[in-house]
Each structure stands twice: as structure tokens, then as C-alpha cells.
C-alpha positions as CSV (number, residue, x, y, z in Angstrom):
1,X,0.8,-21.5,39.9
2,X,-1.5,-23.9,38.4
3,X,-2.7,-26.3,41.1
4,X,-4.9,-28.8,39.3
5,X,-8.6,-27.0,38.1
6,X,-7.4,-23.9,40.5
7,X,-5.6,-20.9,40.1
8,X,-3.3,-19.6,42.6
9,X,-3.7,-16.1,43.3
10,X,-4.1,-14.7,46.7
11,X,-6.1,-17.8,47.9
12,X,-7.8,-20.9,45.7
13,X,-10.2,-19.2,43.4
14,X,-12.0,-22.0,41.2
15,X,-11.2,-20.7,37.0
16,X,-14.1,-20.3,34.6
17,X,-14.5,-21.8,31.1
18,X,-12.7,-19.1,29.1
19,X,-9.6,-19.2,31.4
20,X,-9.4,-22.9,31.7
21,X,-9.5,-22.4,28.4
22,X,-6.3,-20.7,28.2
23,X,-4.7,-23.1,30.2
24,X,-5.4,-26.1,28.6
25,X,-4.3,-24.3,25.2
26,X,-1.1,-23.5,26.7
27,X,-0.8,-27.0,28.8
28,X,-1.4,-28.0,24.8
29,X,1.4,-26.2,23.2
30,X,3.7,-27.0,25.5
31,X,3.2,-30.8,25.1
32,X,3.6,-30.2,21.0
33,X,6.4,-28.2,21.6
34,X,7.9,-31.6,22.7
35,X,7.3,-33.0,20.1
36,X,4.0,-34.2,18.3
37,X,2.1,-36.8,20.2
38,X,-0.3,-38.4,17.4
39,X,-2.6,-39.9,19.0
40,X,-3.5,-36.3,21.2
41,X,-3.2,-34.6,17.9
42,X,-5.7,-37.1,16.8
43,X,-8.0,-37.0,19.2
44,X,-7.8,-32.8,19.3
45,X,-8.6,-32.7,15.6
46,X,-11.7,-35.7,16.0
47,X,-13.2,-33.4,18.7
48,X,-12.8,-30.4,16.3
49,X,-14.7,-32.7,13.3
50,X,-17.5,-33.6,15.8
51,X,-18.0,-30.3,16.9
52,X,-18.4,-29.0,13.4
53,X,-19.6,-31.2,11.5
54,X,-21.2,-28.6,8.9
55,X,-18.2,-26.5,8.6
56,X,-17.8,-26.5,4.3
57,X,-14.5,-27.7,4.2
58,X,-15.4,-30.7,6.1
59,X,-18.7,-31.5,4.4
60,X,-16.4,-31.4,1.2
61,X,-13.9,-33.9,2.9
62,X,-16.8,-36.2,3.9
63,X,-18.4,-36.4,0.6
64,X,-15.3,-36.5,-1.3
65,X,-15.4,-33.0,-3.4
66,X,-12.4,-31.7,-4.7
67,X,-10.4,-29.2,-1.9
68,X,-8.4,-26.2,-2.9
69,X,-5.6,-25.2,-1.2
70,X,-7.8,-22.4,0.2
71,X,-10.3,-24.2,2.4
72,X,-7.2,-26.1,4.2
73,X,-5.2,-23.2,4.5
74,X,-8.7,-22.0,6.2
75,X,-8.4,-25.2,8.4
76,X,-5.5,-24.7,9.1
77,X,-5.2,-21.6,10.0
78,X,-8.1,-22.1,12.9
79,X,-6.2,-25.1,13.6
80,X,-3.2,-22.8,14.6
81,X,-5.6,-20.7,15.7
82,X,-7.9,-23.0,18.3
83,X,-5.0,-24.8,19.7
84,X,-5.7,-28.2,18.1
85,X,-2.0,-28.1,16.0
86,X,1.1,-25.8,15.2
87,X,2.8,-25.4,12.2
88,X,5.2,-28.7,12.8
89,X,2.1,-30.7,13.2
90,X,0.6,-29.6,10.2
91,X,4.2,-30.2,8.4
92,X,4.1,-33.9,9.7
93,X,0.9,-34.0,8.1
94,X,2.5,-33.5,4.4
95,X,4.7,-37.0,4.5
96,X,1.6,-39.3,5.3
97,X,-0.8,-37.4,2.6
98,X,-2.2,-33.7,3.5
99,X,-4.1,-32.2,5.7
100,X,-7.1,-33.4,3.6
101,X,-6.3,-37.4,3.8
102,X,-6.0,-36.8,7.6
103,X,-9.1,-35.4,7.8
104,X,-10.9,-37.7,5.4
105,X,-9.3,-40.6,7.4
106,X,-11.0,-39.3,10.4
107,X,-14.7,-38.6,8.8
108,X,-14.8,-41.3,6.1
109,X,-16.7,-40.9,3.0
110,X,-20.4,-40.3,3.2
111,X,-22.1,-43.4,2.3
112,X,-24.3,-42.1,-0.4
113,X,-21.2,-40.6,-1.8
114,X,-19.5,-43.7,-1.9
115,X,-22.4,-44.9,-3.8
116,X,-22.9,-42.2,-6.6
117,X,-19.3,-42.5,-7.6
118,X,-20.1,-46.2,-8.6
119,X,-23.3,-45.2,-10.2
120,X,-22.2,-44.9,-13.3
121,X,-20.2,-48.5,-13.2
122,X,-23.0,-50.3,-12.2
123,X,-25.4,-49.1,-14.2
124,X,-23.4,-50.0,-17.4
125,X,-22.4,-53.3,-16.2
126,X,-24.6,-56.0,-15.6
127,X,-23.0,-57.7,-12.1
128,X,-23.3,-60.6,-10.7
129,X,-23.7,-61.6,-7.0
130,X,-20.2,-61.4,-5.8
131,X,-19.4,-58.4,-7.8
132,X,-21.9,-56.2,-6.1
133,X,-20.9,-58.1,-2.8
134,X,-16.9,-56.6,-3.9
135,X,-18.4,-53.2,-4.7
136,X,-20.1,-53.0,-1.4
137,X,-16.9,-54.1,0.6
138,X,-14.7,-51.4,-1.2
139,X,-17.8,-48.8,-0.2
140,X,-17.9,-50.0,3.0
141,X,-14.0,-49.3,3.6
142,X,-14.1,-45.7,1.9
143,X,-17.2,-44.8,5.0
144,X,-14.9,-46.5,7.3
145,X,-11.8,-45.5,6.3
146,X,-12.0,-42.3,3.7
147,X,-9.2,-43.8,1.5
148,X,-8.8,-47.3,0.2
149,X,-5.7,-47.6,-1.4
150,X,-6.4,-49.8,-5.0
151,X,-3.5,-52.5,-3.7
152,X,-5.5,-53.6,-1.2
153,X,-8.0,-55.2,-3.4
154,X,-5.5,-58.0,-4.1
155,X,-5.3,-58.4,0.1
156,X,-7.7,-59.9,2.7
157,X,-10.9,-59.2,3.0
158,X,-10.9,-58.4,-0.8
159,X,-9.0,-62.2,-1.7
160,X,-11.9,-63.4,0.6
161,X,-14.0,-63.5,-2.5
162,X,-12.0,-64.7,-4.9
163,X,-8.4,-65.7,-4.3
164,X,-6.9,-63.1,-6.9
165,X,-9.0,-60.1,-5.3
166,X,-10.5,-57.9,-8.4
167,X,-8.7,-59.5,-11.0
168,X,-10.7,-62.7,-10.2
169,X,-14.1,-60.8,-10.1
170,X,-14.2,-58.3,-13.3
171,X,-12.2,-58.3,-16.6
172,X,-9.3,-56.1,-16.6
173,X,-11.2,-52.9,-18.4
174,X,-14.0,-53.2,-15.6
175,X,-11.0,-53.5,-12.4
176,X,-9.2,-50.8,-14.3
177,X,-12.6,-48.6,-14.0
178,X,-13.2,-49.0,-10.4
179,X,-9.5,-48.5,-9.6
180,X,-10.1,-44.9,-11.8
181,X,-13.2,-44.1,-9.2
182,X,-11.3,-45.0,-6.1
183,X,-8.3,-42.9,-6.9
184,X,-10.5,-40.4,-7.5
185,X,-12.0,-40.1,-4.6
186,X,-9.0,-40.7,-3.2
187,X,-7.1,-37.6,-4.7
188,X,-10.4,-35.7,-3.8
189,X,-9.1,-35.6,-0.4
190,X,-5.4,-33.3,-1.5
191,X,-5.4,-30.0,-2.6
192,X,-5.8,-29.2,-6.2
């Protein structure tokens, strides 16, 4: 029996890392086996970010290169692998986006990133003030955020600017532009 850090066996004996370990990976799979618990799930997977941070698959995510279906099967399969999820976790996933929008959710978008994807905009346009100020806010919620969905520039704090969010701030061929860049660095984050 499991009796809190201890095992059992003929008298307390205190575990080491590799079978506490094996607990906690099976204390794990039990609790997903009742069902997935999202914010666990959530913080297993953030852990698993942190502790590899230069894994390629996750440098991709964070600076929004295109993902094949091979580096998240690859995740995937050490997810399965590690403990962090099971298959019906990673199903779940699919209904709110992939793998690869969870992830990028989780890591954001590297700032500089961010930044180069607009270079192109900003160097043909001539902005004013409170366009660069617009620019900077939709930048600062793909590092926060990873995704930024192009509705939300007609919502708070985008209408903070201007009442009718992007439409107020550039003509319709320049919203229509920076609506093309943030979707595509928003599909960046699926599977191709």
C-alpha cells in the first residue's frame, strides 16, 4: 500500500525519485481515467513546456513556424509516453483547436516573432500614433496569448482606441492585411 511518500513493504521504507515516479504516473492516469481534469492537464503540460523549452517542436510553436503533423504526433507521443496525457486528452484537444493551439496558448508567440510578421506592413505604410499604438496591442496579445482571434479587434481593449476597433484606425485594404498576418500566425499553430 501507498501510505503518503512511503511504500509499504515489510516496514516503512522512504521511495526514491524513479519510483515515486511511478507512482505519481499511475496516481496520474488514474485521475484521467476519470475523466480529464483541465486545469491538471494544464498544469502537467506547462511543466513539460518549462522544462523543455528548446525541444524543436516547441521553439516552432513559440515563434509561430508552420507544424506538420509529425512534430505533434512526436509530442504526442512523449506526452502518452511521460504521463502528462492519454489518448482522450489529446482527443479533447481536437474540438478547441489542436494540439498546436494548446500549446501555443501556453508559450505565446515570441515577441520578436510577433514583430517580423508585421514588418512588412509597417514598413509599406506610413502610421500614425494610434496605429502603431493598435499594432503594438495586437503584438502584445499574440506574446500573451499565442492566438488572437481577428473578431476581437472590434472588442475592448481594441474599441479602446477608437470606438469601431480596426475599422476606425486603417482603411479596409490595410485591416484586411493585418487580419491576413494574424490568421497566419494563427494557423501556424495546426498541423499542415
Amino acid at each position: 500500500a501507498i501510505v503518503g511518500h512511503v511504500l509499504m513493504q515489510d516496514g516503512p521504507k522512504p521511495l526514491n525519485r524513479i519510483q515515486m515516479g511511478a507512482v505519481r504516473r499511475q496516481l496520474d492516469q488514474m485521475d484521467t481515467a476519470k475523466g480529464v481534469d483541465k486545469a491538471r492537464f494544464k498544469m502537467k503540460v506547462r511543466r513539460f513546456v518549462d522544462e523543455h523549452r528548446d525541444h524543436i517542436t516547441l521553439i516552432k510553436v513559440r515563434r509561430g513556424e508552420a507544424l506538420t503533423k509529425q512534430d505533434l504526433d512526436e509530442l504526442s507521443r512523449i506526452f502518452v509516453d511521460q504521463g502528462i496525457a492519454d489518448e482522450p486528452a489529446l482527443s479533447a484537444l481536437q474540438d478547441e483547436g489542436g494540439l498546436g493551439v494548446f500549446l501555443r496558448s501556453l508559450t505565446g508567440l515570441d515577441r520578436a516573432s510577433a514583430k517580423a510578421a508585421f514588418s512588412t506592413f509597417v514598413a509599406h505604410h506610413q502610421l500614425k500614433a494610434d496605429q502603431t499604438e493598435f499594432l503594438d496591442l495586437i503584438i502584445d496579445s499574440l506574446t500573451e496569448s499565442g492566438i488572437v482571434e481577428p473578431q476581437s479587434f472590434y472588442e475592448s481593449p481594441f474599441t479602446d482606441m477608437d470606438d469601431m476597433g480596426i475599422a476606425g484606425l486603417f482603411d479596409r485594404d490595410q485591416a484586411d492585411e493585418i487580419i491576413r498576418i494574424v490568421r497566419t500566425l494563427n494557423a501556424a499553430a495546426e498541423a499542415a
